[in-house]
CHARMM-style PDB file with segment names, atoms N, HN, CA, C and O in Angstrom:
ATOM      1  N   UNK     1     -23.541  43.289  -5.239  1.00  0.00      PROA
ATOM      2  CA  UNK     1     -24.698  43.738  -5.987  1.00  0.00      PROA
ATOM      3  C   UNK     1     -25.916  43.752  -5.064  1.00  0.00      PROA
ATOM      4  O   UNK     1     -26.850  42.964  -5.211  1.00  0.00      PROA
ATOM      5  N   UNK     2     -25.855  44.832  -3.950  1.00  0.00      PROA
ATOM      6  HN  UNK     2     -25.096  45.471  -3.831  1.00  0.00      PROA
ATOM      7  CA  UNK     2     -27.080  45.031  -3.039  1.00  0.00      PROA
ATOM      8  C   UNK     2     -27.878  46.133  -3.716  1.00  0.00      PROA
ATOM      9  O   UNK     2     -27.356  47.142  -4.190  1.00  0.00      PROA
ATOM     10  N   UNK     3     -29.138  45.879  -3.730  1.00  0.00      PROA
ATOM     11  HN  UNK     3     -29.562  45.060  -3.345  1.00  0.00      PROA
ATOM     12  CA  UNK     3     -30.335  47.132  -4.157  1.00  0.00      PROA
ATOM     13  C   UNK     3     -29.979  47.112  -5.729  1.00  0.00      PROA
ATOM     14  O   UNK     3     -29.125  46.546  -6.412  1.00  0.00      PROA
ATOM     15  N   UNK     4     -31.075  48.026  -5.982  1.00  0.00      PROA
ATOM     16  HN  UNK     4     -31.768  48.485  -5.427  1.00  0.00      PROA
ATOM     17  CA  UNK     4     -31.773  47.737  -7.764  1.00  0.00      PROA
ATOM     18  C   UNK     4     -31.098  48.673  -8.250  1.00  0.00      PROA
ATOM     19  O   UNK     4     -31.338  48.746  -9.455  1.00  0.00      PROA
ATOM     20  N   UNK     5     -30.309  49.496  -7.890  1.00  0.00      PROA
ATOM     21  HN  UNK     5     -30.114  49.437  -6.910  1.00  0.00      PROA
ATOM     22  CA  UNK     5     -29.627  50.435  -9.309  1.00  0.00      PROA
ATOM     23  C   UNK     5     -29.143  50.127 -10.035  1.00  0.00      PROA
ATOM     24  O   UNK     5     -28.990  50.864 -11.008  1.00  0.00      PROA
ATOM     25  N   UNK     6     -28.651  48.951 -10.004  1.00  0.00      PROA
ATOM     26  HN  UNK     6     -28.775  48.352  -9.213  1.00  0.00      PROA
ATOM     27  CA  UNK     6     -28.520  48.177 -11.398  1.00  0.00      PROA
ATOM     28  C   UNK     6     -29.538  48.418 -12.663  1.00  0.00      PROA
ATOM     29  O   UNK     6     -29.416  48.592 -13.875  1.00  0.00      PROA
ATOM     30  N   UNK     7     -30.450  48.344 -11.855  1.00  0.00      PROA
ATOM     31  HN  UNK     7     -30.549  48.203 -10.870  1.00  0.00      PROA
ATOM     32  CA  UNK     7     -31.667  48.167 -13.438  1.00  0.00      PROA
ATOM     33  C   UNK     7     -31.932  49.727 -13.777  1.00  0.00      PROA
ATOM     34  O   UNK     7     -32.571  49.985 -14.796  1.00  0.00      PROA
ATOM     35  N   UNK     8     -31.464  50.766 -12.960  1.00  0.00      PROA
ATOM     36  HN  UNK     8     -30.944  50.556 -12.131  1.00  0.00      PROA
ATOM     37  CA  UNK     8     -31.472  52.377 -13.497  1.00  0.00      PROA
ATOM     38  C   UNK     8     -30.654  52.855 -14.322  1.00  0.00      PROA
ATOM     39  O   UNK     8     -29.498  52.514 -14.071  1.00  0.00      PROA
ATOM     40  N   UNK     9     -30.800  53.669 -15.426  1.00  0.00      PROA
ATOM     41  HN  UNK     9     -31.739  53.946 -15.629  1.00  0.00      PROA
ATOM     42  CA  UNK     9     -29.760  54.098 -15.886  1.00  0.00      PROA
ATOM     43  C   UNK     9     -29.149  54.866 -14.764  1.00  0.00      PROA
ATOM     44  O   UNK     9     -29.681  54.782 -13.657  1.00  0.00      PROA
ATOM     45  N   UNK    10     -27.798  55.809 -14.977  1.00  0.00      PROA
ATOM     46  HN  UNK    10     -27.367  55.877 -15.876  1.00  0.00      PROA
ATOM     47  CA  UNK    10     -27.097  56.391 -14.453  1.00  0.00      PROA
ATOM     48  C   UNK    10     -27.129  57.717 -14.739  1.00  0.00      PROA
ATOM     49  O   UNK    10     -26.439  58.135 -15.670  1.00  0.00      PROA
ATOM     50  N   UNK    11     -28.014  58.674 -13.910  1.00  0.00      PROA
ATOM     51  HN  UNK    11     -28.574  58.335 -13.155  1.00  0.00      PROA
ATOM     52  CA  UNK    11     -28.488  59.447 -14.361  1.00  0.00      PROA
ATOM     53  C   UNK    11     -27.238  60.714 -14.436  1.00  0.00      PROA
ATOM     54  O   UNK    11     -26.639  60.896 -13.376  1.00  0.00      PROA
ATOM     55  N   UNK    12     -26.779  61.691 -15.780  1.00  0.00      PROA
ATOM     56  HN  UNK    12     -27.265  61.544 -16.641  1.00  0.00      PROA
ATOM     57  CA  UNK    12     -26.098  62.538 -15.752  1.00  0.00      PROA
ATOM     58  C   UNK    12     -26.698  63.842 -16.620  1.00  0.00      PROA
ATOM     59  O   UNK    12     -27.670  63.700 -17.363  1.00  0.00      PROA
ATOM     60  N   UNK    13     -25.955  65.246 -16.433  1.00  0.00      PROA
ATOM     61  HN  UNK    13     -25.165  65.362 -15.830  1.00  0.00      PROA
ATOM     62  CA  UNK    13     -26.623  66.444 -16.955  1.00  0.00      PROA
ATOM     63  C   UNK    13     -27.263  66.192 -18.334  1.00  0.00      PROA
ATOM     64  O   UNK    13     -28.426  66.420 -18.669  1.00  0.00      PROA
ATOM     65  N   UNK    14     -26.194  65.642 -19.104  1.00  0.00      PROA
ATOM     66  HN  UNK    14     -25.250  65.458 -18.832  1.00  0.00      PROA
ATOM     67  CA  UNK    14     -26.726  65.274 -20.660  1.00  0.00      PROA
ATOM     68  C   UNK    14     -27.992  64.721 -20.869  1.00  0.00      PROA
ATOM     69  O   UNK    14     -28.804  65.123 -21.703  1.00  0.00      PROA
ATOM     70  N   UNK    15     -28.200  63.445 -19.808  1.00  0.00      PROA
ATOM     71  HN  UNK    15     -27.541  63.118 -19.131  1.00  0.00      PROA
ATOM     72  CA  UNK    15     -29.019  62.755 -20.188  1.00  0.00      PROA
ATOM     73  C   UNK    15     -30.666  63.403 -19.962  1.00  0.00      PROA
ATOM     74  O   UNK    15     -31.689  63.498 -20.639  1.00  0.00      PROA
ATOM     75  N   UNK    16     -30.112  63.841 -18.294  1.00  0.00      PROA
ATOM     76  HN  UNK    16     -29.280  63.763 -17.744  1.00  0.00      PROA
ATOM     77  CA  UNK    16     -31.624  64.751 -17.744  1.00  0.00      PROA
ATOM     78  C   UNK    16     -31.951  65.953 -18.999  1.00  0.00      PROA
ATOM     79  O   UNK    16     -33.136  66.273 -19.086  1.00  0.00      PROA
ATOM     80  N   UNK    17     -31.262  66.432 -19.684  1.00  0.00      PROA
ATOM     81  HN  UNK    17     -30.299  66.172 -19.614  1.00  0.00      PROA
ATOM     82  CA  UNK    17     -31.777  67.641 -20.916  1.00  0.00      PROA
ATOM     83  C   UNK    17     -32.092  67.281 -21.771  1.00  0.00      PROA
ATOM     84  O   UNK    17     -32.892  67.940 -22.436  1.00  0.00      PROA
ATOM     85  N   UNK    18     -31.398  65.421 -22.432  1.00  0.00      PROA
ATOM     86  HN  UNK    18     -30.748  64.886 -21.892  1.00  0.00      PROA
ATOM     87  CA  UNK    18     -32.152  65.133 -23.298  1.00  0.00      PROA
ATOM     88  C   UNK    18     -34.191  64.812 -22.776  1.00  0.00      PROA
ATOM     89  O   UNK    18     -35.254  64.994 -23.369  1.00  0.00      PROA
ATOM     90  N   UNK    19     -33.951  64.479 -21.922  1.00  0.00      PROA
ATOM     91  HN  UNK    19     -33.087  64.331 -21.441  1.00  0.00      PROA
ATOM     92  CA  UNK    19     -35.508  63.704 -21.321  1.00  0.00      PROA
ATOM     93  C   UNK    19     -36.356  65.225 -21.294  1.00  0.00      PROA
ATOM     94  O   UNK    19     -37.517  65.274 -20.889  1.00  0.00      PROA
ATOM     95  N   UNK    20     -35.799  66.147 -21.659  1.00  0.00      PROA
ATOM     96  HN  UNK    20     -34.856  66.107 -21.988  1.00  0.00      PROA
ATOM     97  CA  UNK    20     -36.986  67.370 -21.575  1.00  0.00      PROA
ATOM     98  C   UNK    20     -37.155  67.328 -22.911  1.00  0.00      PROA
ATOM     99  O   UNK    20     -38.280  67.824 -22.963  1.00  0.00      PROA
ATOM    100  N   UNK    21     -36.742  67.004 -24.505  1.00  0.00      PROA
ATOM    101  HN  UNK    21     -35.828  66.601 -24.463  1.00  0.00      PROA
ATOM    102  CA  UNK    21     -37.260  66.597 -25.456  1.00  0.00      PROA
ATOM    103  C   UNK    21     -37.290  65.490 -26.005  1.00  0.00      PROA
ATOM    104  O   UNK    21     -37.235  65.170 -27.193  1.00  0.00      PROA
ATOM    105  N   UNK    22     -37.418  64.679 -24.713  1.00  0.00      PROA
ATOM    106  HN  UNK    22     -37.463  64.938 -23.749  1.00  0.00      PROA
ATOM    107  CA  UNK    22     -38.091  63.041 -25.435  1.00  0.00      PROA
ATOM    108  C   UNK    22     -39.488  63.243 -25.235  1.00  0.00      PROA
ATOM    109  O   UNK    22     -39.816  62.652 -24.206  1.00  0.00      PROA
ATOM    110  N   UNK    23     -40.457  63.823 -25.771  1.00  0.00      PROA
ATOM    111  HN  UNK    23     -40.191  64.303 -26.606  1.00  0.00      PROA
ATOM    112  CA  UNK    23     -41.578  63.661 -25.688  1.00  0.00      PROA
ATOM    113  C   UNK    23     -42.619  61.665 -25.797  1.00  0.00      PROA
ATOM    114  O   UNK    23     -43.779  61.413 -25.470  1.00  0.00      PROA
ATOM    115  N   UNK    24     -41.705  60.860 -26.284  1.00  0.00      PROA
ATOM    116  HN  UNK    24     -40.763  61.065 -26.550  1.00  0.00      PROA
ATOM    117  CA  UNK    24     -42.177  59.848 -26.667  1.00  0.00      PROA
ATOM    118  C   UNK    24     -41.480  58.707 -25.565  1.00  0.00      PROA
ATOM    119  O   UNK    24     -41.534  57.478 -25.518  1.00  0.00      PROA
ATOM    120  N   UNK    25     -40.911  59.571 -24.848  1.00  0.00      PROA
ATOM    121  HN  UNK    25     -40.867  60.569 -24.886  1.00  0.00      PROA
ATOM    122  CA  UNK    25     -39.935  58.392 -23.781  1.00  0.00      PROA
ATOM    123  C   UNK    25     -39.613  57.522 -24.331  1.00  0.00      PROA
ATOM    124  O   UNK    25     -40.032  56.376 -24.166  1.00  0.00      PROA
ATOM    125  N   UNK    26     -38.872  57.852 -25.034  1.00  0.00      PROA
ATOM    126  HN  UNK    26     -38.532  58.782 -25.169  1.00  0.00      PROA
ATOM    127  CA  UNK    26     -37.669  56.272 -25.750  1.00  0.00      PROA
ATOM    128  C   UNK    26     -36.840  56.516 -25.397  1.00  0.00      PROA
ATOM    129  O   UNK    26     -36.149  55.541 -25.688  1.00  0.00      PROA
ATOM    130  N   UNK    27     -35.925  57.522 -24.642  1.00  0.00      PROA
ATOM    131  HN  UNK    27     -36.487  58.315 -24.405  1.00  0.00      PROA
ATOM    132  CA  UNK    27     -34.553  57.616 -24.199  1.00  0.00      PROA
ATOM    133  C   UNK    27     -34.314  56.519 -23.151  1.00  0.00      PROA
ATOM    134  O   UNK    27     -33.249  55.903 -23.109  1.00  0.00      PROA
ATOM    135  N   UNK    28     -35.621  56.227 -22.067  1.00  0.00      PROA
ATOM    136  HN  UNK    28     -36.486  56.728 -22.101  1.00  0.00      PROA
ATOM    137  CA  UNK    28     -35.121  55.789 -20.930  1.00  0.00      PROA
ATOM    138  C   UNK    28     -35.211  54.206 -21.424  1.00  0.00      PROA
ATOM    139  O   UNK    28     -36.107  53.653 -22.063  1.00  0.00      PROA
ATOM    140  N   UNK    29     -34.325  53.827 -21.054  1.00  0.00      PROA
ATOM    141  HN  UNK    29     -33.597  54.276 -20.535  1.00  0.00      PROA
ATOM    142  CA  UNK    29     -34.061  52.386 -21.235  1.00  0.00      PROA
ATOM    143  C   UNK    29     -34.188  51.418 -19.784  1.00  0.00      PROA
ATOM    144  O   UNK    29     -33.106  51.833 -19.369  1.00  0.00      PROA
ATOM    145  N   UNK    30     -34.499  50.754 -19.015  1.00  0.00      PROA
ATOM    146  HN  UNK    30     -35.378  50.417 -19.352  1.00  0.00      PROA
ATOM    147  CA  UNK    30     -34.451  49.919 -17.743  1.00  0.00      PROA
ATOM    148  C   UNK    30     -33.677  48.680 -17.745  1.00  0.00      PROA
ATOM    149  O   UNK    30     -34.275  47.636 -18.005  1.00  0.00      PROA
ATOM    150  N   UNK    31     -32.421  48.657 -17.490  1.00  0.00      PROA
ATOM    151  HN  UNK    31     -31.935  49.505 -17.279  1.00  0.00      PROA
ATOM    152  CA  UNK    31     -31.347  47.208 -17.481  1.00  0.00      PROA
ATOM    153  C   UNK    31     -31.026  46.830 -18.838  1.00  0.00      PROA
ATOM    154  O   UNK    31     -31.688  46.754 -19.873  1.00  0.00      PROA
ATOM    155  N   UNK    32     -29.632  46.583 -18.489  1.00  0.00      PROA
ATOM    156  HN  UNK    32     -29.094  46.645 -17.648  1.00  0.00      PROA
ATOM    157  CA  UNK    32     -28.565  46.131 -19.638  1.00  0.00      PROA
ATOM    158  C   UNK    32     -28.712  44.408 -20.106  1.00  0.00      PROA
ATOM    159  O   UNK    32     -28.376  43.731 -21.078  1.00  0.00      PROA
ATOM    160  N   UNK    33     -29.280  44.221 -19.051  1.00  0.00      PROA
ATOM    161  HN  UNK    33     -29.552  44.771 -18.261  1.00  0.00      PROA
ATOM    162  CA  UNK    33     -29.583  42.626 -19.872  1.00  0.00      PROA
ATOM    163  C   UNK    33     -30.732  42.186 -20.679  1.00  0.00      PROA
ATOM    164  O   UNK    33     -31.910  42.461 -20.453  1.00  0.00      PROA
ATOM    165  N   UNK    34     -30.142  41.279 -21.907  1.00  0.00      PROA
ATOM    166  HN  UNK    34     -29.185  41.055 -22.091  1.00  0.00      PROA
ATOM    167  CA  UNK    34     -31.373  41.267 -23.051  1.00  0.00      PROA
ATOM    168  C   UNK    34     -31.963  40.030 -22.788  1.00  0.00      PROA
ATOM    169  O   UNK    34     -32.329  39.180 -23.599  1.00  0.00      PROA
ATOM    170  N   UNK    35     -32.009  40.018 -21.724  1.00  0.00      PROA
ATOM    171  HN  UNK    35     -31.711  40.709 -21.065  1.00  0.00      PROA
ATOM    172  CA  UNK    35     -32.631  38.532 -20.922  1.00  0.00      PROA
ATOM    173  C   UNK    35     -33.205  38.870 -19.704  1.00  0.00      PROA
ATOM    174  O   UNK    35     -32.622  39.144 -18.655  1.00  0.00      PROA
ATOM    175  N   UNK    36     -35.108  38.803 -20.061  1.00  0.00      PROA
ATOM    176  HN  UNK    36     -35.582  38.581 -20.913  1.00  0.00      PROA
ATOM    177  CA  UNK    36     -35.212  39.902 -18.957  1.00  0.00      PROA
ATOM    178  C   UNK    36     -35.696  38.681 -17.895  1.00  0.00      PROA
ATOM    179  O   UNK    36     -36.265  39.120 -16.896  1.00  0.00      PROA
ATOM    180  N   UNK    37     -35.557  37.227 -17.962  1.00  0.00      PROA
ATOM    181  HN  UNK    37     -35.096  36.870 -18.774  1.00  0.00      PROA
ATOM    182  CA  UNK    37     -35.786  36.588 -16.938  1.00  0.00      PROA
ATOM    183  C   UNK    37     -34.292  36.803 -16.171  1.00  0.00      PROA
ATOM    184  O   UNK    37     -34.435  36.567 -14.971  1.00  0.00      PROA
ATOM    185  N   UNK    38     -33.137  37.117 -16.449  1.00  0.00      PROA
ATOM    186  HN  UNK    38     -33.021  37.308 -17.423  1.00  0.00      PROA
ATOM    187  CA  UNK    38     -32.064  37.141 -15.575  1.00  0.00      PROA
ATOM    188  C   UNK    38     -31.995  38.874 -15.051  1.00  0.00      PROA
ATOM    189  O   UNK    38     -31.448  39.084 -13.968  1.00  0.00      PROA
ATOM    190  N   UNK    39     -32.521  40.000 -15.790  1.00  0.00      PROA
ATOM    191  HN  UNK    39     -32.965  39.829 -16.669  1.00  0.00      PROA
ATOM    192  CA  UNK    39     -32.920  40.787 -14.944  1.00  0.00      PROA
ATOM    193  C   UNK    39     -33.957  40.953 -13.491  1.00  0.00      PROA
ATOM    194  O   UNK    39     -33.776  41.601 -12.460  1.00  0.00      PROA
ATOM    195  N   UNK    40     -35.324  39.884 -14.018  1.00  0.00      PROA
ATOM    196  HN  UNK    40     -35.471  39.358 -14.856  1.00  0.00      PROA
ATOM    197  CA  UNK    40     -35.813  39.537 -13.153  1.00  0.00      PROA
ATOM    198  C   UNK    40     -35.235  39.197 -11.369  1.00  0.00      PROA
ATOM    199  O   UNK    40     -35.440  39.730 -10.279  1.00  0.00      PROA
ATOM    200  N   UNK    41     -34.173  37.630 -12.029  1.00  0.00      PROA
ATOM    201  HN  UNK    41     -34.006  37.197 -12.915  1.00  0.00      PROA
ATOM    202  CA  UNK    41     -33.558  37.542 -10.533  1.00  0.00      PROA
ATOM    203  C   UNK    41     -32.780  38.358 -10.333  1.00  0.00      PROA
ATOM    204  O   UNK    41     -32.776  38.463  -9.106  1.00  0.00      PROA
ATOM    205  N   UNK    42     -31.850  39.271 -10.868  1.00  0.00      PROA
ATOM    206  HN  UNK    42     -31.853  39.185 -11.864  1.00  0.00      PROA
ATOM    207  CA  UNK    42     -31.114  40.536 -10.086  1.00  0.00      PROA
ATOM    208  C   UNK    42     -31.737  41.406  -9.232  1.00  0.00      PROA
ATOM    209  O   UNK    42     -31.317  41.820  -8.151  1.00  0.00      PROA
ATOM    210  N   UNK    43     -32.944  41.698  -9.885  1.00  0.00      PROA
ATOM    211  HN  UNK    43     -33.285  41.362 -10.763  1.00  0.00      PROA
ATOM    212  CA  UNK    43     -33.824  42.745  -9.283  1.00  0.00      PROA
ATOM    213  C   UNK    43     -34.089  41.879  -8.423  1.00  0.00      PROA
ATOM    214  O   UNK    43     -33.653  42.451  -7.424  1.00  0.00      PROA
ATOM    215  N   UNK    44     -34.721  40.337  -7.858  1.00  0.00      PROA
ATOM    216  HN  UNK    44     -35.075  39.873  -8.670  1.00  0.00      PROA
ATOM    217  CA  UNK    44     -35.196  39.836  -6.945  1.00  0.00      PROA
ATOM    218  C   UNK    44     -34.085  39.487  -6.023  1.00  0.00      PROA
ATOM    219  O   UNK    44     -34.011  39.867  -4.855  1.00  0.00      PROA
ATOM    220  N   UNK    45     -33.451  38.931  -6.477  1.00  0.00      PROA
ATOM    221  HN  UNK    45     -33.510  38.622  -7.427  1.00  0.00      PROA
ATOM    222  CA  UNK    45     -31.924  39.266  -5.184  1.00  0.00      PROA
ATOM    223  C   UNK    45     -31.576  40.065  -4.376  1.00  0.00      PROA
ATOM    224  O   UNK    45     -31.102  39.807  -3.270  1.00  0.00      PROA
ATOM    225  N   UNK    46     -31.909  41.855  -5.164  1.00  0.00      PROA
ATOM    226  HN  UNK    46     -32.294  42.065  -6.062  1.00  0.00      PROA
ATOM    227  CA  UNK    46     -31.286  42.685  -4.567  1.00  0.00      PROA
ATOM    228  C   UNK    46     -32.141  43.348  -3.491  1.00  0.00      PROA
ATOM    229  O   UNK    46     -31.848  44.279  -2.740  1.00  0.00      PROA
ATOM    230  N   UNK    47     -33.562  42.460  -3.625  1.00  0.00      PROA
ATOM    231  HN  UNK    47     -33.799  41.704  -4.234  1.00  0.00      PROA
ATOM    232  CA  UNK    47     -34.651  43.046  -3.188  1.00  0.00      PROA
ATOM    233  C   UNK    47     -34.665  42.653  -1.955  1.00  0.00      PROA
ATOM    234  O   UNK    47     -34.944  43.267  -0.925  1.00  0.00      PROA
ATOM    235  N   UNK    48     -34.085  40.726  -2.280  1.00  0.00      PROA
ATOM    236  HN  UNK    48     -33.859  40.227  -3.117  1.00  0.00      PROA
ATOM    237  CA  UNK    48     -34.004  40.264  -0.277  1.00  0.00      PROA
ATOM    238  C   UNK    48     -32.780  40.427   0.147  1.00  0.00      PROA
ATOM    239  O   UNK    48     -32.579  39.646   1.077  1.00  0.00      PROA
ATOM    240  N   UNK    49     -31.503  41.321  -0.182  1.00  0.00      PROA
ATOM    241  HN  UNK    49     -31.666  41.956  -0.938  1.00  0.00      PROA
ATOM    242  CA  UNK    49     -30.256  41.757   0.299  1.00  0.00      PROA
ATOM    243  C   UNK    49     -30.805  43.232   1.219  1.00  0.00      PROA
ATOM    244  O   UNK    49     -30.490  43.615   2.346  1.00  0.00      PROA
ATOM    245  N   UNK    50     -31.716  43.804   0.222  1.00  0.00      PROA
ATOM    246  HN  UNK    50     -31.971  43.492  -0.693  1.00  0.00      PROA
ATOM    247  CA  UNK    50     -32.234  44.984   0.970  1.00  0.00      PROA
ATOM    248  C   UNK    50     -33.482  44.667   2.429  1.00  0.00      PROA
ATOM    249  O   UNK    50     -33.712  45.450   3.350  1.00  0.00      PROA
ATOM    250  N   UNK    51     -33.936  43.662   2.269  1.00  0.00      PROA
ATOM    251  HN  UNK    51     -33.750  43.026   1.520  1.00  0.00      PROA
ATOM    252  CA  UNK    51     -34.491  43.123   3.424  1.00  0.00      PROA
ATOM    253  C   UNK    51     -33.721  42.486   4.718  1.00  0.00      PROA
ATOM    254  O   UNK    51     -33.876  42.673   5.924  1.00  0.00      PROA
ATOM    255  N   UNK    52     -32.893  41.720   4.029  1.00  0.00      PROA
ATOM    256  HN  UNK    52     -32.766  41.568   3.048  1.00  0.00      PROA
ATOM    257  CA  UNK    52     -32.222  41.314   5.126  1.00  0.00      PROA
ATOM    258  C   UNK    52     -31.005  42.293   5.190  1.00  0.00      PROA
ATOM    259  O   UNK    52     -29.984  41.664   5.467  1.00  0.00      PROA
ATOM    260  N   UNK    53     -30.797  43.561   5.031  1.00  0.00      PROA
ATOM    261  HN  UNK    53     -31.627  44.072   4.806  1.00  0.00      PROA
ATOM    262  CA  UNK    53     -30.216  44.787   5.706  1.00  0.00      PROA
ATOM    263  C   UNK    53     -30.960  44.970   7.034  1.00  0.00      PROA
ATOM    264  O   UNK    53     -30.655  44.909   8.225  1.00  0.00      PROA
ATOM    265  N   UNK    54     -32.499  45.318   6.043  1.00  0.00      PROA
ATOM    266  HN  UNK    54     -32.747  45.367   5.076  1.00  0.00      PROA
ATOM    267  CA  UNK    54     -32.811  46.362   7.465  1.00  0.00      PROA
ATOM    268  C   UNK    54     -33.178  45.256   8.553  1.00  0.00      PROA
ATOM    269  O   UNK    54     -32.919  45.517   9.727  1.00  0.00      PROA
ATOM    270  N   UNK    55     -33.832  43.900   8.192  1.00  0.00      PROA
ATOM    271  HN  UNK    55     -34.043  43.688   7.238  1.00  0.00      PROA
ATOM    272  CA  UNK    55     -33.761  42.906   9.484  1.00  0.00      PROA
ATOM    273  C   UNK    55     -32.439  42.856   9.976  1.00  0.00      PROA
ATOM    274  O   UNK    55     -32.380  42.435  11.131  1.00  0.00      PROA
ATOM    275  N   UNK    56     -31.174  43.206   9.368  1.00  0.00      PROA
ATOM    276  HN  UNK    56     -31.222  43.547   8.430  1.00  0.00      PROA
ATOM    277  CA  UNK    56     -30.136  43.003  10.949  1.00  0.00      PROA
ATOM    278  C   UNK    56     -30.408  44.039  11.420  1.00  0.00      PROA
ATOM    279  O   UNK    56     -30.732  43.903  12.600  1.00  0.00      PROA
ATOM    280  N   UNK    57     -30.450  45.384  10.962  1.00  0.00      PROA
ATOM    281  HN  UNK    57     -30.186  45.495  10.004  1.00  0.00      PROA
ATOM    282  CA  UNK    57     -30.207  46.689  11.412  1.00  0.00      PROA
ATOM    283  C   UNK    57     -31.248  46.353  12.847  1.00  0.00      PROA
ATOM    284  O   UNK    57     -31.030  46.750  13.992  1.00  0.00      PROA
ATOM    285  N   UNK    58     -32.326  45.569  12.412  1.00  0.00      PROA
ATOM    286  HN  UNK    58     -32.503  45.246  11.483  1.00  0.00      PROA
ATOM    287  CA  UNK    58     -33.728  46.013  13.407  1.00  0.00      PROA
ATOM    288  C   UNK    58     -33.179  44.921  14.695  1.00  0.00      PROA
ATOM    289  O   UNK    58     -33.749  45.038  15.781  1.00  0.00      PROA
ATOM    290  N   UNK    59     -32.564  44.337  14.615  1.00  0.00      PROA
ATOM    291  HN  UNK    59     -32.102  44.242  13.734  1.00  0.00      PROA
ATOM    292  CA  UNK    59     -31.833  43.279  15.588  1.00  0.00      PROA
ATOM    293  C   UNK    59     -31.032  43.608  16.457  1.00  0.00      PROA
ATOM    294  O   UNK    59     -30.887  43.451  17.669  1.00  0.00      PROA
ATOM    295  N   UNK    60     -30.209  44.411  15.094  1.00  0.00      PROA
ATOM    296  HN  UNK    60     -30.327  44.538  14.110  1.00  0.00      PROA
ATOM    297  CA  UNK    60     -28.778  45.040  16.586  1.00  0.00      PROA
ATOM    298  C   UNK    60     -29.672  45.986  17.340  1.00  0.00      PROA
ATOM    299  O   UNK    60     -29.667  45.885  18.567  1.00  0.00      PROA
ATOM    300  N   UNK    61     -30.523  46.991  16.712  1.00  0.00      PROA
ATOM    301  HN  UNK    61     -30.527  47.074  15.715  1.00  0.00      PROA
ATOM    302  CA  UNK    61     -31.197  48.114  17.922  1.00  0.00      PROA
ATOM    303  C   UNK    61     -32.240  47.234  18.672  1.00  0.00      PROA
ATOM    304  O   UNK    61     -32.656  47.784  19.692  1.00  0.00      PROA
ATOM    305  N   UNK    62     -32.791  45.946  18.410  1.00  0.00      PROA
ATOM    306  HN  UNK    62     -32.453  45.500  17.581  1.00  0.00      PROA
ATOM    307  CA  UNK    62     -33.804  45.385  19.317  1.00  0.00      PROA
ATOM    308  C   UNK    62     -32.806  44.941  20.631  1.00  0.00      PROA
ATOM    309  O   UNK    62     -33.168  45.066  21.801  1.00  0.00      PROA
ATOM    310  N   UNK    63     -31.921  44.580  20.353  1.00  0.00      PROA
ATOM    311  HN  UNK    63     -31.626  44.479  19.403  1.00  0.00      PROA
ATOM    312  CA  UNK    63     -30.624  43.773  21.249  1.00  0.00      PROA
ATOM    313  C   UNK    63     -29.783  44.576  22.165  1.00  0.00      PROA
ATOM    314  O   UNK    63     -29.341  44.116  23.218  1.00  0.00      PROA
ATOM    315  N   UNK    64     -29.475  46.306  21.567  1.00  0.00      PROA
ATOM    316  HN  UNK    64     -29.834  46.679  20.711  1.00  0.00      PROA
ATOM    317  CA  UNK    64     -29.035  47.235  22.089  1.00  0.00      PROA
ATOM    318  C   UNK    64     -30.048  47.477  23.390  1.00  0.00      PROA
ATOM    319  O   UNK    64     -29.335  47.436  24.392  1.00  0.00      PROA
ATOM    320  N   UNK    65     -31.100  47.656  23.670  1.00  0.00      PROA
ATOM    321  HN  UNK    65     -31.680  47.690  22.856  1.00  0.00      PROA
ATOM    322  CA  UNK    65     -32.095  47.916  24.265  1.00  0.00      PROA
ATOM    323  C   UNK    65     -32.602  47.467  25.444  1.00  0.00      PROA
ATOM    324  OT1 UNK    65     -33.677  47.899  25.858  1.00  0.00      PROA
TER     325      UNK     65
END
């Protein structure tokens, strides 16, 4: 469970045609959990998995060099 797409819906044709007559944006919903302090840490987890990606990435090319 690296990065936040978790908390996106999954966007498909149906859904993008309904959102051209949701005028009131109630279609879009943000995360399946009804506990939004445990959405909280997912989203914050996935946030320092995505950090400490690009800090190795920036390591191996500092080291390559």
């Amino acid at each position: 469970m690296c990065f936040s797409t978790f908390i996106q819906n999954k966007p498909s044709f149906f859904s993008g045609m309904m959102r051209i007559f949701d005028l009131g944006a109630t279609f879009s919903h943000y995360g399946s959990e009804k506990n939004p302090e445990e959405l909280d840490k997912k989203a914050i987890y996935s946030d320092f998995c995505a950090v400490d990606e690009d800090l190795r990435k920036f390591v191996e090319n500092f080291e390559e060099r």
